[in-house]
C-alpha positions in Angstrom: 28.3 6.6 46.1 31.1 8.1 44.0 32.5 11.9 44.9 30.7 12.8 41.7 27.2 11.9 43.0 27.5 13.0 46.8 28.3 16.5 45.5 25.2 16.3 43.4 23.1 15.6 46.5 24.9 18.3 48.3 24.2 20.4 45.8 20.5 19.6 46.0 20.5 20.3 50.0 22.1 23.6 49.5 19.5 24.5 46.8 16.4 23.3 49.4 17.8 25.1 53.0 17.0 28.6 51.8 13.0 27.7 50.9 12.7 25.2 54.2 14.7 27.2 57.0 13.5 29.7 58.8 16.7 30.5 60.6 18.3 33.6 61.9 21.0 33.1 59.4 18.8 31.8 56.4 15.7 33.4 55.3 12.8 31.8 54.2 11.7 31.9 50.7 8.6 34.4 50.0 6.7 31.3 49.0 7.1 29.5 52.5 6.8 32.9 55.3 3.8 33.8 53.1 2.2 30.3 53.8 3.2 30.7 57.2 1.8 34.2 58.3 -1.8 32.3 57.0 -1.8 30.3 60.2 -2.3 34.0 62.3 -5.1 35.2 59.8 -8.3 36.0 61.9 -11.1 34.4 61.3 -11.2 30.8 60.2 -12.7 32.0 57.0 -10.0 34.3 56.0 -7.6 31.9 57.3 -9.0 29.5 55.1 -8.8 31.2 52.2 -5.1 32.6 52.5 -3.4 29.4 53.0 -5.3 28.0 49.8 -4.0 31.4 48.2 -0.3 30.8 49.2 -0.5 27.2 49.2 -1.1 27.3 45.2 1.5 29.8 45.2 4.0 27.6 46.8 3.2 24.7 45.1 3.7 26.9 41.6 7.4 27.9 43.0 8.1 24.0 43.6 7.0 23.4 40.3 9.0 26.0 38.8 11.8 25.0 40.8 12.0 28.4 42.7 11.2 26.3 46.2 13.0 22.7 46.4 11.8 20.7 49.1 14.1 18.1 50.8 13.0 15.4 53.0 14.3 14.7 56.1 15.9 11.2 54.8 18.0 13.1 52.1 19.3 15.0 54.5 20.4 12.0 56.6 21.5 10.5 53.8 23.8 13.5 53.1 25.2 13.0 56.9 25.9 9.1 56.4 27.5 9.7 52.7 29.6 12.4 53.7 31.2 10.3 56.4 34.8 10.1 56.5 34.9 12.9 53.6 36.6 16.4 54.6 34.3 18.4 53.2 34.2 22.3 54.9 30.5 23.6 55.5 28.7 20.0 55.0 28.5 19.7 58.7 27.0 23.4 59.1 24.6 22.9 56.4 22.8 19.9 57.7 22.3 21.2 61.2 20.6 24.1 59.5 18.4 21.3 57.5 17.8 19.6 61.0 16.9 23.3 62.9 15.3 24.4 60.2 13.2 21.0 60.0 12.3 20.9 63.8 14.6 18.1 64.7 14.8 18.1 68.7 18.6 18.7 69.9 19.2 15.1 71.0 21.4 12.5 70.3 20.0 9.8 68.3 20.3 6.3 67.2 18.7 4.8 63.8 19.0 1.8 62.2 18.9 1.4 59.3 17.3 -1.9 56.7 20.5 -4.0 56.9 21.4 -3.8 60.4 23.8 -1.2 60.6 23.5 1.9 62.8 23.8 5.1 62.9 24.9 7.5 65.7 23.8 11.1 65.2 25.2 13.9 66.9 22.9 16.2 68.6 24.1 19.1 66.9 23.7 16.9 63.1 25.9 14.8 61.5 27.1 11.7 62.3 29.4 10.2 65.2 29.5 6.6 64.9 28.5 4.1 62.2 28.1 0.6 63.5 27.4 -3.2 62.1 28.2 -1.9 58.5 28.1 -4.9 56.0 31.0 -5.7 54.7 31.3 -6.3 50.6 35.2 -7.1 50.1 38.2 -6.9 52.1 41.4 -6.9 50.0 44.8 -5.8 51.3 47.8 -4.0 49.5 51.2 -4.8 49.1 52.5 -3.9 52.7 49.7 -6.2 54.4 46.9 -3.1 55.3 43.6 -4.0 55.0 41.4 -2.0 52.0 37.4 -2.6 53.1 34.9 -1.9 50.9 31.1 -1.5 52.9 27.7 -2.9 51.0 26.7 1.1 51.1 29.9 1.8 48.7 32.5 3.3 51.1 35.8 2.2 50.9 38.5 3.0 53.9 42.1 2.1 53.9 44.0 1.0 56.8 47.0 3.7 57.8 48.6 1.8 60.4 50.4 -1.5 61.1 47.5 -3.1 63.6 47.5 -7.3 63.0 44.1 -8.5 63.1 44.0 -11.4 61.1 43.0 -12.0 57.4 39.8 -12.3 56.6 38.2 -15.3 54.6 36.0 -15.5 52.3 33.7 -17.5 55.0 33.7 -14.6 57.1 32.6 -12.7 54.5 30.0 -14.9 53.5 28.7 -14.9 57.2 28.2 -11.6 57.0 31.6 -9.3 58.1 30.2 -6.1 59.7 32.5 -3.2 60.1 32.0 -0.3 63.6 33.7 3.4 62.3 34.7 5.5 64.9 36.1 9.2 65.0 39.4 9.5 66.7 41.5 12.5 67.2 42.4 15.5 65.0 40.3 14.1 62.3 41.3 10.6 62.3 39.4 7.5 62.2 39.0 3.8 64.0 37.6 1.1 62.0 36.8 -2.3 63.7 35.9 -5.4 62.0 33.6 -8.3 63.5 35.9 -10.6 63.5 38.0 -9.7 65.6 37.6 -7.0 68.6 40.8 -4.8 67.4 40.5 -1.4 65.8 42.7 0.2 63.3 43.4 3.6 61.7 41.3 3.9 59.1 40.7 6.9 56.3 38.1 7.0 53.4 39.3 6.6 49.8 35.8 6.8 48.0 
């Protein structure tokens, strides 16, 4: 995904937190705490009839684009593209997505259609991303790896770690990449060909 794109979809997640969230620090749109007071309407009858009220209502703001609805996915598609990326107040807004969404406070694991996984924080975001396919690996003129993932990432190695070239057999075997957060910001990428890590940053 190009820099262009992600901040289109982060765009889109900012748009959707104030209508989902119901959070201390984000209000709720009108729409959604009006379809939410219908659940404490006494009797069943009137209960009935105010969440068909407000549910037309909300459904007319989604229409209208007043209400944008995100689905849990986009937001942890937001968490795996922004990997890597130093971008202020991603991290912040998709633990308000996740609180705002119910997500229990727990660390999680999910793996994803081409093997790969992903290591969620329990606070949002992500900590680890592991068994990432492998498209290319090219390397510049001082030796240093350039990898480019399947999902479009491409990180460029910063220090001077040997691990061996790769060959285009590897590749074809299927190359899987781990990425793993280091210190101060910095990152470890390991290939599986060999066990090594090296620094690693993200170019695109």
């Amino acid at each position: 995904m190009t820099l262009a794109r992600f901040a289109s979809v982060l765009l889109a997640s900012a748009l959707a937190a104030p209508a989902a969230l119901a959070h201390q620090d984000e209000p709720a749109s009108p729409a959604y705490t009006a379809l939410m007071a219908c659940r404490a309407v006494e009797p069943d009858t009137e209960r009935m009839a105010c969440m068909d009220r407000e549910l037309a209502a909300f459904a007319r703001a989604v229409e209208t684009g007043h209400v944008v609805v995100i689905e849990r996915e986009a937001v942890r598609a937001l968490e795996r593209e922004s990997f890597g990326i130093a971008m202020p107040g991603v991290q912040r807004l998709t633990g308000l997505l996740r609180r705002g969404g119910g997500e229990s406070a727990e660390a999680e694991t999910e793996t994803l259609q081409d093997g790969s996984q992903i290591i969620y924080r329990a606070d949002g975001g992500v900590e680890e991303m592991r068994a990432l396919p492998v498209r290319t690996v090219n390397y510049d003129r001082t030796g240093r790896a350039i990898v480019t993932l399947a999902n479009g990432q491409v990180w460029v190695q910063t220090d001077s770690t040997q691990f061996g070239r790769v060959s285009r057999s590897r590749l074809e075997e299927g190359l899987t990449a781990d990425l793993i957060p280091g210190a101060l910001g910095s990152y470890f990428m390991a290939l599986s060909h060999h066990p090594r890590r090296f620094r690693a940053r993200r170019s695109e």
